[in-house]
N, C-alpha and C positions, 0 to 999 in steps of 0.2 A: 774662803773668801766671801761666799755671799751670808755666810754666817755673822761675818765681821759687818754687815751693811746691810741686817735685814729692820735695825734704827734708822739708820738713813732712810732706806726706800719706804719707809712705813710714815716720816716723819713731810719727805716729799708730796707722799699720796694725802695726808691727811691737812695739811697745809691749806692747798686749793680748795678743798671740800669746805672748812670752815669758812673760808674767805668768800668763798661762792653762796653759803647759806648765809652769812652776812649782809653780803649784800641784799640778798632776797628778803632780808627779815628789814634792814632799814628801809626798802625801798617802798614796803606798803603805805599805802596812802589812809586806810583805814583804822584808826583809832590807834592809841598810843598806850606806853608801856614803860614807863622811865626804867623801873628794873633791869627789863628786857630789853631796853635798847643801849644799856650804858654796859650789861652783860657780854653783850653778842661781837661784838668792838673790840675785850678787853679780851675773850676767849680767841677771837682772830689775831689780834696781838701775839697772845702767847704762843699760837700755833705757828706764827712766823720767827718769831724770836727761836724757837726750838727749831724749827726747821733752820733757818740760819746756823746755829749754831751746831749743831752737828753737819751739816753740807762741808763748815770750814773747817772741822775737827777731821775731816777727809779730802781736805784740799792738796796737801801735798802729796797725795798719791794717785789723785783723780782729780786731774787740771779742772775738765769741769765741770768740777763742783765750787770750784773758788765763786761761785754766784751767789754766795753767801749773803753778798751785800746787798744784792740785788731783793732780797728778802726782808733784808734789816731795813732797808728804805719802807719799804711797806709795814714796817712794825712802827716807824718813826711818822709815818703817815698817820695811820691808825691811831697812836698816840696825842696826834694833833689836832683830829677832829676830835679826842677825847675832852683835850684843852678848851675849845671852843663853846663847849656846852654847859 
């Protein structure tokens, strides 16, 4: 079983960490980076998008994980401040 979900847990763990180094990297107020900033956004994206998407590929067997969306909301976030710029 935890053979079947060591994508999951790995995808859960990695998820936060990008989101969290995200933030930290937009938040500086010191000099600017377009690369870097339009990068660091799209790699959190991806990191929630994947995480979503396997949470829900084990939804029906692990209620909760159906927070799937809860994920996706933050990829559609992220997405939006991408629009913005």
């Amino acid at each position: 079983m935890v053979a079947e979900l060591t994508k999951c847990i790995r995808t859960d763990l990695d998820c936060p960490d990008v989101c969290e180094a995200t933030g930290r990297v937009l938040s500086r107020r010191t000099g600017y980076d377009a690369n870097l900033t339009r990068a660091v956004p799209e790699a959190c994206a991806a990191a929630c998008r994947t995480c979503s998407d396997e949470c829900e590929s084990h939804a029906s067997m692990h209620e909760h994980w159906a927070h799937g969306g809860s994920v996706g909301r933050c990829d559609g976030g992220v997405h939006a401040r991408l629009a913005m710029r």
